[in-house]
Backbone bond lengths (Angstrom), bond angles and torsions (degrees), N, CA, C in turn:
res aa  C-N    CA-C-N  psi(-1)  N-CA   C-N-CA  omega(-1)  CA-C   N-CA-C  phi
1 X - - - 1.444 - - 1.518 110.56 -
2 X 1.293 130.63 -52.37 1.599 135.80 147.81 1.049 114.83 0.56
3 X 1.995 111.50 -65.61 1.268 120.43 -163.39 1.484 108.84 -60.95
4 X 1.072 103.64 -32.87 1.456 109.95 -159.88 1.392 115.93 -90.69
5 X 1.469 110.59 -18.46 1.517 105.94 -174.33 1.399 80.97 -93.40
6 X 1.500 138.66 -49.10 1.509 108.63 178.49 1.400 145.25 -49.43
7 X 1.855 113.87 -37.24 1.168 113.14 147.29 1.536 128.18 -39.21
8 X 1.097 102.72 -63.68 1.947 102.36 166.09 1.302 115.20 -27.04
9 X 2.058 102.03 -67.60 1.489 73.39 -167.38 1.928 111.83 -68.35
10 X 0.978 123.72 -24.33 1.638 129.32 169.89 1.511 114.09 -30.85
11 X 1.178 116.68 -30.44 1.600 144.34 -150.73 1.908 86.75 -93.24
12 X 1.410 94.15 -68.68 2.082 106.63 -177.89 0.932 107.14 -33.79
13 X 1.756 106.55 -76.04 1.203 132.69 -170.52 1.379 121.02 -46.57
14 X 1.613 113.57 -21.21 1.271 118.51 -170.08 1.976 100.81 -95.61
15 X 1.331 109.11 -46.38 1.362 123.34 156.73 1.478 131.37 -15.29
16 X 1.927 85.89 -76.03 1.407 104.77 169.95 1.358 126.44 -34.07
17 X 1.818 96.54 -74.55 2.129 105.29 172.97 1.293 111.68 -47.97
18 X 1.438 133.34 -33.76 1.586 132.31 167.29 1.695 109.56 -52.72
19 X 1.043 117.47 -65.03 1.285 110.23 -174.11 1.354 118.91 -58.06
20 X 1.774 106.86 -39.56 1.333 118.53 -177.76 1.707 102.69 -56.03
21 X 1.471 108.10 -61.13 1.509 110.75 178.10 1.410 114.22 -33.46
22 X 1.287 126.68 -48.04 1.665 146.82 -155.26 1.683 89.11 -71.14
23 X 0.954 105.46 -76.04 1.321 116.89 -179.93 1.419 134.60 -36.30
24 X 1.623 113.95 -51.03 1.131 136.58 153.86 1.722 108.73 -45.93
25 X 1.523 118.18 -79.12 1.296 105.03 154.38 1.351 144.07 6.32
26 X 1.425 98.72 -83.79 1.216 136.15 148.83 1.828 134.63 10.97
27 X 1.644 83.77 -88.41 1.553 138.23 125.07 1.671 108.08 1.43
28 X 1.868 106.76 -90.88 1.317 153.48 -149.24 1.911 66.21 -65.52
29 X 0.781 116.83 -96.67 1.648 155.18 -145.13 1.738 98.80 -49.44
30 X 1.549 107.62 -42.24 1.598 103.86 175.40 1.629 102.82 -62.62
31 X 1.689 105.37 -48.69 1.398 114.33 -142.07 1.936 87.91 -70.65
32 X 1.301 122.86 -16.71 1.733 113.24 -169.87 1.878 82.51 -86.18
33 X 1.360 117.19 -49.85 1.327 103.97 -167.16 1.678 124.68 -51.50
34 X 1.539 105.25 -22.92 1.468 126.58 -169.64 1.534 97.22 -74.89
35 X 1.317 107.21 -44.95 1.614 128.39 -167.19 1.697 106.15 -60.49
36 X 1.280 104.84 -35.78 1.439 111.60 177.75 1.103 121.31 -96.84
37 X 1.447 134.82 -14.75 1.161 163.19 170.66 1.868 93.92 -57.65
38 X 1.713 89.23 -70.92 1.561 86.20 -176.79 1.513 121.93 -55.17
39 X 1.942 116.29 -55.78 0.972 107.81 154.16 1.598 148.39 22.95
40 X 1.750 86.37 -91.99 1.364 105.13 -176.96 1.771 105.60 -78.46
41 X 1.403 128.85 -19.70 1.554 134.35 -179.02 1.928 90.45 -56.26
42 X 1.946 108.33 -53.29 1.264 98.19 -155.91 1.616 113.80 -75.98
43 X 1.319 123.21 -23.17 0.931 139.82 152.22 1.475 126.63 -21.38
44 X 1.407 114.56 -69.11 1.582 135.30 160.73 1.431 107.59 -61.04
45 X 0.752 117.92 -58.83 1.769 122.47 169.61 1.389 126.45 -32.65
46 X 1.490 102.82 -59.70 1.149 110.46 -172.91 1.677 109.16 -93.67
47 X 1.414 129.52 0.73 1.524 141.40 170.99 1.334 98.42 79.49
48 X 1.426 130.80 57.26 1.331 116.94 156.45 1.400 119.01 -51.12
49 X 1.430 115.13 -32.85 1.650 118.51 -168.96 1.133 110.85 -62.42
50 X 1.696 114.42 -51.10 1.444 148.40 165.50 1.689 99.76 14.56
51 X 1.921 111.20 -70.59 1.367 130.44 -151.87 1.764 85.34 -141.84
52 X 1.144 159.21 15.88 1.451 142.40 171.08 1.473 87.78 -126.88
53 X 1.208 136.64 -35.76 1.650 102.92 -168.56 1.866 109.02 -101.45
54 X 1.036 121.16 119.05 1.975 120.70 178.95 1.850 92.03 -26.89
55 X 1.201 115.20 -176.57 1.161 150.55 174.62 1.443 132.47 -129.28
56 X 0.798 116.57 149.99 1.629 123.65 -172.00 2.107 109.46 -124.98
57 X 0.861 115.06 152.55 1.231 103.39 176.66 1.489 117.19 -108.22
58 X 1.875 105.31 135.18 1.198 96.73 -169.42 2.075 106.78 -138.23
59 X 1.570 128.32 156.38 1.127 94.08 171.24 1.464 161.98 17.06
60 X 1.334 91.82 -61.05 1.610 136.43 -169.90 1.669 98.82 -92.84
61 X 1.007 103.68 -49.05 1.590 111.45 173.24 1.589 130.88 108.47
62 X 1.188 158.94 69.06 0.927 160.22 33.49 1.679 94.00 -136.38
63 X 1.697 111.71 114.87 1.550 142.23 154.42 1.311 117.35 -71.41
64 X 1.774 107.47 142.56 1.545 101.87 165.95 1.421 122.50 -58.30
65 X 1.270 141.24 146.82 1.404 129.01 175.15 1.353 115.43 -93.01
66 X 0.800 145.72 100.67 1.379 176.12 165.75 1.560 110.25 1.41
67 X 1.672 94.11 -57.20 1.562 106.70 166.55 1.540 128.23 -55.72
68 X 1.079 103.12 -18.68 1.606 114.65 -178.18 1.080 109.56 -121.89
69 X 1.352 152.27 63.21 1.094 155.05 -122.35 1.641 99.92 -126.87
70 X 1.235 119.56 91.95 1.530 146.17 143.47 2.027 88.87 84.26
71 X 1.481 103.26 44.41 1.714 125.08 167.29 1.208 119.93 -76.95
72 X 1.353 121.85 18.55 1.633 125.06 -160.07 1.038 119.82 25.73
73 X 1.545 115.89 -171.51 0.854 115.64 -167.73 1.914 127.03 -65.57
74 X 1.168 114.38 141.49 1.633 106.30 -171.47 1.273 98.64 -67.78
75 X 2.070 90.21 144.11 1.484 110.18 -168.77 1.489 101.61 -71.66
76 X 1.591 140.81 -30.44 1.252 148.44 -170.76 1.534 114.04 -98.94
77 X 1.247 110.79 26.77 1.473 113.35 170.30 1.878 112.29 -105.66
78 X 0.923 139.23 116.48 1.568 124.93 170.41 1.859 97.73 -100.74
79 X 1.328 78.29 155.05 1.844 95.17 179.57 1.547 95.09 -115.28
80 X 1.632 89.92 151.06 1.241 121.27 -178.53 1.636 113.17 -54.75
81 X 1.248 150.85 155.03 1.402 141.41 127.92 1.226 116.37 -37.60
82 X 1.191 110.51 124.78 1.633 126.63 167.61 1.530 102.92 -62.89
83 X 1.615 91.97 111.27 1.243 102.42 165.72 1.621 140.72 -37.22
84 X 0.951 136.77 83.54 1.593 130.85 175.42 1.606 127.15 5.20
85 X 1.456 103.09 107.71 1.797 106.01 -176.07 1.654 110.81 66.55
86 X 1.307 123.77 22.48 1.176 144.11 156.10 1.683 98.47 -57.46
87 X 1.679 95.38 -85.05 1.640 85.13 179.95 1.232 127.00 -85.10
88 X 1.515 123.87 138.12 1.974 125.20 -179.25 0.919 101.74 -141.09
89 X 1.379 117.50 177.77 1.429 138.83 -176.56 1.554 101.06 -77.21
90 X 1.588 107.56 -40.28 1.806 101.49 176.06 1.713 106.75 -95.24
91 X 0.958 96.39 -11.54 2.024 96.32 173.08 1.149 142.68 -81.81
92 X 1.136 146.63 -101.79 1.077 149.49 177.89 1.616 107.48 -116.35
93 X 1.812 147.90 104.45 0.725 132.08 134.60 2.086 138.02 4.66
94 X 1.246 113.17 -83.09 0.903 155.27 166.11 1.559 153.26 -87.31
95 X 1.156 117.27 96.80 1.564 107.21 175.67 1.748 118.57 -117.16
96 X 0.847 113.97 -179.34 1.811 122.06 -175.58 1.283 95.70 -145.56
97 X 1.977 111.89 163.26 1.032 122.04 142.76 1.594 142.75 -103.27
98 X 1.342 145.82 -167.41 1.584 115.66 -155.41 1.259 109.68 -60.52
99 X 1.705 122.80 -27.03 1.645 93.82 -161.22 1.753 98.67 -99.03
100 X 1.323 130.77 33.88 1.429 128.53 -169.94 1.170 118.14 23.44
101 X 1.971 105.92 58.36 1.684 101.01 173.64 1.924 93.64 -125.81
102 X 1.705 104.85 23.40 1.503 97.55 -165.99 1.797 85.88 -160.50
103 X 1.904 77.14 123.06 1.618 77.42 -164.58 1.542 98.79 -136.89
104 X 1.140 128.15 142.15 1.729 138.65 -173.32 1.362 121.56 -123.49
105 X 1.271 122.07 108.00 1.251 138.19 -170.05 1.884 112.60 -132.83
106 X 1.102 112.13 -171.37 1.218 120.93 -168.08 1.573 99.40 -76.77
107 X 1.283 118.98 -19.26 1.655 124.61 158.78 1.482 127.75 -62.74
108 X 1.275 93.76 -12.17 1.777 95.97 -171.10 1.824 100.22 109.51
109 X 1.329 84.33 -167.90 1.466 103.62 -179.27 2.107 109.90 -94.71
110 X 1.579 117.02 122.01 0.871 97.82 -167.92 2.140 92.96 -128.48
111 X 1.152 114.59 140.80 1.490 129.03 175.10 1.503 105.17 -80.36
112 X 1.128 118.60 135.03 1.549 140.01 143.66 1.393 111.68 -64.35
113 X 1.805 106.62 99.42 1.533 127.98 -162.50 1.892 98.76 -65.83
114 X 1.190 117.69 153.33 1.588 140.11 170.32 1.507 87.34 -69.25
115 X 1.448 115.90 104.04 1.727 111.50 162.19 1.817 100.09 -102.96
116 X 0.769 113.99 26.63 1.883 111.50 163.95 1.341 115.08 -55.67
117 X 1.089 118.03 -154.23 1.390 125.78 153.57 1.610 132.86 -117.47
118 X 1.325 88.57 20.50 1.283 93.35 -179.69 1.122 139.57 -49.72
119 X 1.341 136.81 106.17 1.546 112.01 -146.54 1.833 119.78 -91.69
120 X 1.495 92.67 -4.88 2.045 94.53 151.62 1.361 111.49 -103.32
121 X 0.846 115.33 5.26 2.072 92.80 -167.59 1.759 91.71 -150.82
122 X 1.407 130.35 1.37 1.512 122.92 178.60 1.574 97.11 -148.89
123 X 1.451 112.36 -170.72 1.371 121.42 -171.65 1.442 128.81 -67.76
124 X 1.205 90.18 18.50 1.490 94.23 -172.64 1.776 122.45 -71.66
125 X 1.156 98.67 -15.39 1.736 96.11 166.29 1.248 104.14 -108.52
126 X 0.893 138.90 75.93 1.897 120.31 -148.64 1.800 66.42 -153.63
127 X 1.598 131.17 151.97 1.004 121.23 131.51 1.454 132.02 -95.19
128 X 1.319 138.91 177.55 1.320 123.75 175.50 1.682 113.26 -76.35
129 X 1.330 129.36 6.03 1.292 128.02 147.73 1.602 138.38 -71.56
130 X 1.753 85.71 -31.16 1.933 86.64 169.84 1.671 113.78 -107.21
131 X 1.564 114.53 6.89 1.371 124.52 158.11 2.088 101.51 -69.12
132 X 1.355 108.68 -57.63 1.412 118.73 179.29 1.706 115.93 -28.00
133 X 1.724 100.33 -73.81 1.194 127.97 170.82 1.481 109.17 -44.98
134 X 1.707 122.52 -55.33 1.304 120.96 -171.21 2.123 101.15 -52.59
135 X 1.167 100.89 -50.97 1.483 126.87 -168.30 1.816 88.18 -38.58
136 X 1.557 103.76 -82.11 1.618 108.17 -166.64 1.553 120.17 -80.32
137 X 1.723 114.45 -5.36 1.150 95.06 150.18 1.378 146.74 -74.70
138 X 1.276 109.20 -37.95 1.453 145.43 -174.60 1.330 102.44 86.23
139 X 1.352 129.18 21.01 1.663 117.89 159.35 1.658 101.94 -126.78
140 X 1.607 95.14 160.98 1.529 117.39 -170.21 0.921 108.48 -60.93
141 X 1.990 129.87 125.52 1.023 155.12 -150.13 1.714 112.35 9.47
142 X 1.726 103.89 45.85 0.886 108.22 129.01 2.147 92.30 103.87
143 X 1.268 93.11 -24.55 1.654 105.67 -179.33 1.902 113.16 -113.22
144 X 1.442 105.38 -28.89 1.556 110.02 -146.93 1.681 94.37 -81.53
145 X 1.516 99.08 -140.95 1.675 116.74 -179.90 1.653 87.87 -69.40
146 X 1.890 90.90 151.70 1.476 105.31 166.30 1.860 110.63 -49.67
147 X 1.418 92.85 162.67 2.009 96.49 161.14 1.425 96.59 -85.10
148 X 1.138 114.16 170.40 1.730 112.99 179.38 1.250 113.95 -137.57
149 X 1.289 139.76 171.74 1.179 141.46 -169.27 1.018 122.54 -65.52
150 X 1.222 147.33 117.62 1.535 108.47 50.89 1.839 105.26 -110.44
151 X 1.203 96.83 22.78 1.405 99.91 170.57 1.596 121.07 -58.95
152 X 1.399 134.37 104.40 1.402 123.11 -179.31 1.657 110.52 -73.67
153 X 1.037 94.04 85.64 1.677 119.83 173.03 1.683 113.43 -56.73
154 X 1.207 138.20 -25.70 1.086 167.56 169.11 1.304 115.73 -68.33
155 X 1.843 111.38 -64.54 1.627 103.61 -172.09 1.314 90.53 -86.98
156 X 0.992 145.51 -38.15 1.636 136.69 -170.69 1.685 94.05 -61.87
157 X 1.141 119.35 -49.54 1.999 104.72 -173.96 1.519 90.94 -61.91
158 X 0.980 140.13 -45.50 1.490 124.73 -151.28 2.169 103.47 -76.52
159 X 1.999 113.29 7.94 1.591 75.73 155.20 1.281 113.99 -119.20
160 X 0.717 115.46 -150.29 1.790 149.98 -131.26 1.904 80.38 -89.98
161 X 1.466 110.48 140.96 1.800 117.20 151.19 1.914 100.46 -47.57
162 X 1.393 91.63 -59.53 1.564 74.32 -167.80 1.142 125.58 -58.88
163 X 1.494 130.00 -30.53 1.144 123.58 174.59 1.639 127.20 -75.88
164 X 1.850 116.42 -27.86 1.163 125.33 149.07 1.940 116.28 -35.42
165 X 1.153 108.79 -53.68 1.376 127.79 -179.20 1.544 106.79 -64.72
166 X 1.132 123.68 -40.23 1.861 115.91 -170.22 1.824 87.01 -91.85
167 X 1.442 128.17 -23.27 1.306 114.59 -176.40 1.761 116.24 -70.47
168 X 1.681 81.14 -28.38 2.061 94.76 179.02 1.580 96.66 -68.91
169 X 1.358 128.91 -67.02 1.188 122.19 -164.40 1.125 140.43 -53.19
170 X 1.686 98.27 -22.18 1.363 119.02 179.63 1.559 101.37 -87.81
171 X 1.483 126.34 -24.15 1.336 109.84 168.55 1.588 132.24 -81.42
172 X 1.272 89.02 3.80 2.096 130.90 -156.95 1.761 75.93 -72.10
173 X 1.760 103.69 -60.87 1.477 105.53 -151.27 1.754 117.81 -113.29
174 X 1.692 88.48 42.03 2.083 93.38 157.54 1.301 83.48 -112.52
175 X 1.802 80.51 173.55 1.637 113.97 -171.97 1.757 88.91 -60.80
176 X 1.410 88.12 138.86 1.816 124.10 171.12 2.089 92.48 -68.12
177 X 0.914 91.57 143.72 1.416 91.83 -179.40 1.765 100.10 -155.39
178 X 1.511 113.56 111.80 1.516 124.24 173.72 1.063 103.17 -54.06
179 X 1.653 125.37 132.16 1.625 130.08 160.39 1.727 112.97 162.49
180 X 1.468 81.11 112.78 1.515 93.75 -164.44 1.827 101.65 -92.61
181 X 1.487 96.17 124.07 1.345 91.46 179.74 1.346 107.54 -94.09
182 X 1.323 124.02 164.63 1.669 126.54 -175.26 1.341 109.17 -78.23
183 X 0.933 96.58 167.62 2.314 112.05 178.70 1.370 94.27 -77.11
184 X 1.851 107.09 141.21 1.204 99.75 172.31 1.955 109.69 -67.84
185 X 1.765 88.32 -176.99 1.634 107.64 -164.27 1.491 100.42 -102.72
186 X 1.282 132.74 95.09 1.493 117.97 167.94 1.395 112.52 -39.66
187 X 1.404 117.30 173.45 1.398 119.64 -166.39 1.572 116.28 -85.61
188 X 1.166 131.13 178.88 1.522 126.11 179.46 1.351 103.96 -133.93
């Protein structure tokens, strides 16, 4: 009888850490799904597509395209020269071209970076510490050239690690998409 009530409890005990494990898991597995959940909320929220994903033209008038999903600007597109006395101090700030991933200001010419995961041409070797740093410094991975406009360098530093962190992860896990966008253009 010994034997048997000890197996039992062997049996619980063995049960128990299973479920416990499962659970814990569980746990692990909601809290990454939540993480990406949020992620992708701040993402949409804050218009990553806005200026990182090309456009397509629709009714409504030029949509992110779906297929290229926040790939910056395409590596095989060249933009025009900014027309002469286009930009002034009393004129126009700012211009773009159709898919608003290429934008010209008194900074130069600046690209809407590949945030995929691509691991040659997007974030894919990037960890979520020098995405962080890039975020609240406002320079590239956190040391390099400034980010440039029209990037809001500002409201993106002002959130949270954690939310910097569920925004990396969630960009960790869309489709990788090849496309090397060019260096920005200092000004002329």
């Amino acid at each position: 009888m010994g034997m048997v009530r000890s197996s039992s409890i062997a049996v619980a005990a063995l049960v128990t850490m299973a479920v416990s494990a499962a659970a814990t898991g569980a746990t692990q597995g909601g809290k990454q799904s939540e993480q990406l959940r949020r992620g992708e909320y701040l993402a949409t929220y804050g218009g990553c597509s806005d200026c990182h994903t090309p456009k397509v033209m629709s009714p409504q008038g030029p949509v992110p395209d779906p297929s290229r999903l926040l790939s910056g600007h395409p590596q095989n597109e060249t933009v025009p020269p900014v027309p002469a006395g286009a930009l002034s101090a009393g004129g126009w700030m700012a211009v773009t071209n159709g898919h608003l991933t290429a934008w010209a200001g008194p900074w130069g010419v600046s690209y809407a970076a590949n945030l995929t995961p691509d691991k040659r041409t997007g974030l894919g070797g990037w960890t979520a510490e020098q995405f962080v740093r890039t975020m609240r410094t406002g320079k590239h991975l956190g040391v390099g050239r400034p980010v440039l406009p029209p990037m809001p360098v500002a409201a993106v530093a002002a959130l949270t690690d954690a939310d910097l962190r569920a925004l990396f992860a969630w960009l960790q896990s869309i489709k990788a998409i090849e496309n090397q966008v060019p260096p920005p253009s200092p000004p002329k």
